[in-house]
C-alpha positions as CSV (number, residue, x, y, z in Angstrom):
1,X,10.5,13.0,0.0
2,X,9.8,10.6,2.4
3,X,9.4,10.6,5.8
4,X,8.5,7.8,8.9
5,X,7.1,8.7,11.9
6,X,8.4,5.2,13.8
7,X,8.1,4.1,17.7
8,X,6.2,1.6,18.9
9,X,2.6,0.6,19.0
10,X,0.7,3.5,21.3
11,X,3.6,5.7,21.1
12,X,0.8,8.3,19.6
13,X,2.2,7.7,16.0
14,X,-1.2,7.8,14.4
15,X,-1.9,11.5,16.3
16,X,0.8,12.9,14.9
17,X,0.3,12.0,11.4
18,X,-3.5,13.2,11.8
19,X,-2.2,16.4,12.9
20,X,0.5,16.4,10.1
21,X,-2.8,15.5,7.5
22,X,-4.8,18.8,9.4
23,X,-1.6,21.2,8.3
24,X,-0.7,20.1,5.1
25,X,-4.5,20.1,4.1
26,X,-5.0,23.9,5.3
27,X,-1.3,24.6,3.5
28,X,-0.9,22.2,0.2
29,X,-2.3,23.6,-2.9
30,X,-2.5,20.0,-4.4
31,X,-4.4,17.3,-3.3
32,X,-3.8,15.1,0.1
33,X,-4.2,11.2,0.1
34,X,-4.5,9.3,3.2
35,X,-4.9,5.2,3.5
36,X,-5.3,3.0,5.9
37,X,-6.7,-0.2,7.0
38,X,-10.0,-0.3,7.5
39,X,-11.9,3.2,8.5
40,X,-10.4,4.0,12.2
41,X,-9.6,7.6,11.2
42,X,-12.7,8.6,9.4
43,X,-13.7,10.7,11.7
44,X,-10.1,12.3,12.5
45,X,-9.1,13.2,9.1
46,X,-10.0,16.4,7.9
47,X,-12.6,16.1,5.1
48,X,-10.1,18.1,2.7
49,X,-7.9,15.0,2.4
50,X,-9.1,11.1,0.6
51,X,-9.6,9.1,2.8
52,X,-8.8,5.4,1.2
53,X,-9.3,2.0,3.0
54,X,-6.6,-0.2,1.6
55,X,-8.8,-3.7,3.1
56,X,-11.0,-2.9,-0.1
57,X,-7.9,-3.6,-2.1
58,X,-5.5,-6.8,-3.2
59,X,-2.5,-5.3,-1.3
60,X,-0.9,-8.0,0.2
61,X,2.7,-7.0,-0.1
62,X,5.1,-3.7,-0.4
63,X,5.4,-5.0,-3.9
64,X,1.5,-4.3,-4.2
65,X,1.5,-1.3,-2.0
66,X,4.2,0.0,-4.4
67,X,2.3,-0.4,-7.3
68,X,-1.1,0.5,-5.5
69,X,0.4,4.0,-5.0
70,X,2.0,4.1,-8.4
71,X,-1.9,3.9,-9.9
72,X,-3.0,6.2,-7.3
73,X,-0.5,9.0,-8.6
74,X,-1.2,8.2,-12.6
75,X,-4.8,8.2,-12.1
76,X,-4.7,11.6,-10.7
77,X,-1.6,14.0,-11.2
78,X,-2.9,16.6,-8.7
79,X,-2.0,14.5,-5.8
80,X,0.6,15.5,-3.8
81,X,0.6,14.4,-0.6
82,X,0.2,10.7,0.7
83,X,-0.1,9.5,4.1
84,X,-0.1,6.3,5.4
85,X,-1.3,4.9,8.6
86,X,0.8,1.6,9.8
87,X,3.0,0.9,7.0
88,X,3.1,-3.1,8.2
89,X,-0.4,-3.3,7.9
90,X,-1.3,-1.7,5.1
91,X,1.4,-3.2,3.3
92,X,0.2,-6.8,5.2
93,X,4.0,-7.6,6.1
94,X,6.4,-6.5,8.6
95,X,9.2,-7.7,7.2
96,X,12.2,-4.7,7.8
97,X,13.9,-5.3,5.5
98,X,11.5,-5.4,2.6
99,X,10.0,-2.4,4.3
100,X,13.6,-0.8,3.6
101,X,13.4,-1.8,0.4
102,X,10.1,-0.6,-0.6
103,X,11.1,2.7,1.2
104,X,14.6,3.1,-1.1
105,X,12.3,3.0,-4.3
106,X,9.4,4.9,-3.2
107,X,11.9,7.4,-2.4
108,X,13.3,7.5,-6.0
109,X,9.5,7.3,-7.6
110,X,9.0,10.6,-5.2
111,X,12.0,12.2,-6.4
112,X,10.3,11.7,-10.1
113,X,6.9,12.1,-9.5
114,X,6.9,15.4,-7.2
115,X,5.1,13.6,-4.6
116,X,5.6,13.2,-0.6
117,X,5.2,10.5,1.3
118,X,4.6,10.6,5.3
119,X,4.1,7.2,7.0
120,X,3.8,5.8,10.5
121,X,5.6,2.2,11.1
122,X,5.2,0.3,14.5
123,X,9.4,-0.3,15.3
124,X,11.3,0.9,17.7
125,X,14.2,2.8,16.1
126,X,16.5,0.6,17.4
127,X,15.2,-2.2,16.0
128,X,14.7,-1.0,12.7
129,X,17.5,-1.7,9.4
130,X,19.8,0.7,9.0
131,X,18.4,1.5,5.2
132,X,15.3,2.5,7.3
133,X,16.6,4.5,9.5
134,X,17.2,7.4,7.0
135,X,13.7,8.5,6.6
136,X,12.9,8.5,10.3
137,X,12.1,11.9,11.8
């Protein structure tokens, strides 16, 4: 499954997913990823979840993102849980419809793979693609 928490910048996005992060962490029997970039929420994730800093990686694209996450997942088959702060920037492009994109197949690798995907993306909801749209909750 995936989901997109979207609104824009300051809309306390980044709160909510921290709070999502604190419940699945106390609730999730397998292991809870969350990225960003850089180290903003070091100190606001619970210590029960990874913590990863995406800047320390060559993840320039939602291609790269994609496959980033795809290592991620066969490197450790316990995960079960990702989280990502500001899709645009992790991802380094806010391209919407690319972002659409990447979010149709990481939906289908989820479906596969047994792993859920939470996200945050700086768009207002009317500004966003349709394809996009779908995940937003």
């Amino acid at each position: 499954m995936v989901k997109v928490i979207a609104g824009k910048q300051g809309a306390g996005k980044t709160k909510q997913l921290i709070d999502l992060v604190h419940q699945v962490v106390e609730n999730e029997q397998g292991l809870v990823v969350c990225i960003e970039n850089g180290q903003k929420l070091r100190f606001d994730i619970n210590h029960g979840a990874r913590l990863v800093d995406i800047s320390a990686y060559p993840v320039k694209s939602f291609e790269a993102l994609l496959g980033f996450l795809g290592g991620l997942c066969a490197a450790n088959f316990d995960i079960s849980q990702i989280f990502i702060n500001s899709l645009y920037r992790v991802a380094g492009s806010s391209d919407g419809q690319a972002a659409a994109e990447f979010l149709e197949k990481l939906d289908a690798y989820s479906a596969v793979n047994k792993v859920d995907f939470t996200m945050t993306v700086s768009i207002e909801m009317e500004d966003a693609p349709e394809e996009m749209k779908k995940y937003f909750f």
